[in-house]
C-alpha positions as CSV (number, residue, x, y, z in Angstrom):
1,X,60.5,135.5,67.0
2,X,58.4,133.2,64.7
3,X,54.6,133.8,65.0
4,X,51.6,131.8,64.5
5,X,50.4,132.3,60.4
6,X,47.7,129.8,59.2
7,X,46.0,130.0,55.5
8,X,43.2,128.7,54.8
9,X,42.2,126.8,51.5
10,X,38.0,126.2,51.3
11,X,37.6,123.4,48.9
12,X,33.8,124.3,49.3
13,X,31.1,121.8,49.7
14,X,31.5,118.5,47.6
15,X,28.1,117.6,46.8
16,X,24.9,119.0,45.7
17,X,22.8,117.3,48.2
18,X,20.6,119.4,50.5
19,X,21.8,120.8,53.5
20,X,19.8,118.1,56.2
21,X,19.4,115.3,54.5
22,X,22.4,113.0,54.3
23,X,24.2,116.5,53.7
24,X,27.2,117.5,51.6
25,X,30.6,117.3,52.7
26,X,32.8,120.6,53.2
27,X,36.5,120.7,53.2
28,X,39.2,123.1,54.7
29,X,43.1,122.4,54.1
30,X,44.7,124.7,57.1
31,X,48.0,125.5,55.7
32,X,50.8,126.4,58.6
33,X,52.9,129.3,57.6
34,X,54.4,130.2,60.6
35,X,55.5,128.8,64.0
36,X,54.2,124.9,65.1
37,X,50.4,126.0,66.5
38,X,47.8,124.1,68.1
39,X,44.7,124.7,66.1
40,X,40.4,124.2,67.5
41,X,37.5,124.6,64.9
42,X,34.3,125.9,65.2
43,X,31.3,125.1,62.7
44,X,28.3,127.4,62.6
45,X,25.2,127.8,61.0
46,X,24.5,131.6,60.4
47,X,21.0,133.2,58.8
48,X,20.2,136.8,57.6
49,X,20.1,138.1,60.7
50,X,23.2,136.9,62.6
51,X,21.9,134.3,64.5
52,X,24.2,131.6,65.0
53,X,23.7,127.9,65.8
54,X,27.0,125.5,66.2
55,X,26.9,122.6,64.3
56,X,30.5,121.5,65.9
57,X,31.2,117.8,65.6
58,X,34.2,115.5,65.0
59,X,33.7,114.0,61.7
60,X,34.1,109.9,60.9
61,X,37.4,108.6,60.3
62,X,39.6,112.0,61.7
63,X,38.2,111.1,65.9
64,X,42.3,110.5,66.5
65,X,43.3,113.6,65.3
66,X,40.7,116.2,66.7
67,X,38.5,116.0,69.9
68,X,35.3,118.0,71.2
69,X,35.8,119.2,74.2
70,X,33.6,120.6,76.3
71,X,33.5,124.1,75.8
72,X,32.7,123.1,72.1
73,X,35.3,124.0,70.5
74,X,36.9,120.9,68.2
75,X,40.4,120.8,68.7
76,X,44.1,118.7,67.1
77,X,45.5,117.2,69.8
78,X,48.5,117.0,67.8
79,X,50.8,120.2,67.1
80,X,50.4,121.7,63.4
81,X,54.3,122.2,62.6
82,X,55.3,124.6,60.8
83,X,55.7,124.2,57.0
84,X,53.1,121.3,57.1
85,X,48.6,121.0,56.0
86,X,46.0,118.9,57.4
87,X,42.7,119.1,55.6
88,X,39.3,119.3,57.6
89,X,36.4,117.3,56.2
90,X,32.8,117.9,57.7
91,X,29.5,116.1,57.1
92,X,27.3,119.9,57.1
93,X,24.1,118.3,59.0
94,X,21.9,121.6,59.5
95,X,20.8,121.6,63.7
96,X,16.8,121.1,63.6
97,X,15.6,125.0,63.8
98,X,12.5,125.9,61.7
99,X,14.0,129.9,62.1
100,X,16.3,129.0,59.6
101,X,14.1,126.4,57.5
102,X,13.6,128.8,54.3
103,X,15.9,131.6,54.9
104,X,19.7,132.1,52.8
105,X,22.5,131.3,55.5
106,X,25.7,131.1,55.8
107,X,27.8,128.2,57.0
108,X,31.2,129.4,58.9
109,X,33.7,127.2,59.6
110,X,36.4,129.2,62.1
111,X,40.2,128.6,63.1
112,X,41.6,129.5,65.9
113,X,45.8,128.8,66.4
114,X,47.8,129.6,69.5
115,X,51.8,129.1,69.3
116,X,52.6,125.7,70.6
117,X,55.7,126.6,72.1
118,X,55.7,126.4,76.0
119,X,51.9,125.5,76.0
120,X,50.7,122.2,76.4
121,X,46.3,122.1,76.1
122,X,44.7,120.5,78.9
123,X,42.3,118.2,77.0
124,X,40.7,116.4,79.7
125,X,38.9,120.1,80.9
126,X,36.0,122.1,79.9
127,X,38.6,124.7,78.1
128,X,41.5,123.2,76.8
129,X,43.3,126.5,76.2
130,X,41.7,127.7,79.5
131,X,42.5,131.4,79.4
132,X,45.2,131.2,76.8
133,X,43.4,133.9,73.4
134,X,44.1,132.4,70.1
135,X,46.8,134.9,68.5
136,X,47.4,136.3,66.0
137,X,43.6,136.4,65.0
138,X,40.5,134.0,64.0
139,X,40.6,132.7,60.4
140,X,37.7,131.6,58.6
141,X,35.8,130.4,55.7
142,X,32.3,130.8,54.4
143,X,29.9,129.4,52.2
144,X,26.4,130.9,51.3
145,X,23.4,128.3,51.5
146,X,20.0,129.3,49.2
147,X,16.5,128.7,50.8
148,X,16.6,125.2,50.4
149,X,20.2,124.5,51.7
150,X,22.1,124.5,48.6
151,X,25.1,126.3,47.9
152,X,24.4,129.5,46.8
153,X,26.6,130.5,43.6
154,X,26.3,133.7,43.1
């Protein structure tokens, strides 16, 4: 039985802009290793102390590949096959929080995949995958932001 096995490639954040301004541009390719998956995406914002704030949004020019739904997840509406990539490109706009104006944070972007086989999303609901728990686990990436929203190269 072929499982679901996605890899994740961070190409980082693309410019040195601050974080809130016009903002930098951060890139995931999601590399399919394993059975054809539907795939949703989660963007957060994450300080010191664990707080999180979603900063989930369909970025210009990829609106017919991925959708927001309404439990806030992003999601493909089209099947990742097996064997094949599809990069994710974001716009990182910080959410307006003074909490976190100041503070090193960390910007999360998550992958969840569920086998596509016999499972069709319902993308017109408020849970696409309704009670359906991604398998075989969550992937993500990470990048560390300074004080001032800059990538942190430590």
């Amino acid at each position: 039985m072929h499982t679901v096995d996605i890899e994740l490639e961070d190409k980082g954040l693309t410019s040195e802009q601050v974080v809130g301004e016009i903002g930098p541009t951060h890139e995931v390719d999601i590399h399919n290793r394993g059975a054809n998956c539907w795939i949703r995406i989660s963007t957060s914002i994450v300080d010191r102390n664990g707080t999180a704030l979603l900063i989930n949004e369909v970025p210009e020019g990829q609106g017919e590949s991925y959708r927001k739904c309404a439990d806030g997840y992003i999601y493909r509406i089209v099947p990742l096959d097996e064997g094949e990539w599809t990069s994710w490109q974001e716009t990182v706009l910080e959410p307006e929080n003074d909490l976190l104006e100041g503070t090193e944070r960390t910007l999360v972007t998550q992958v969840e995949a569920i086998q596509a086989q016999n499972f069709t999303p319902e993308f017109e609901s408020d849970a696409p995958w309704d009670e359906v728990a991604p398998e075989p686990a969550i992937w993500q990436v990470q990048e560390t932001l300074d004080a001032h929203g800059e990538v942190n190269d430590q």
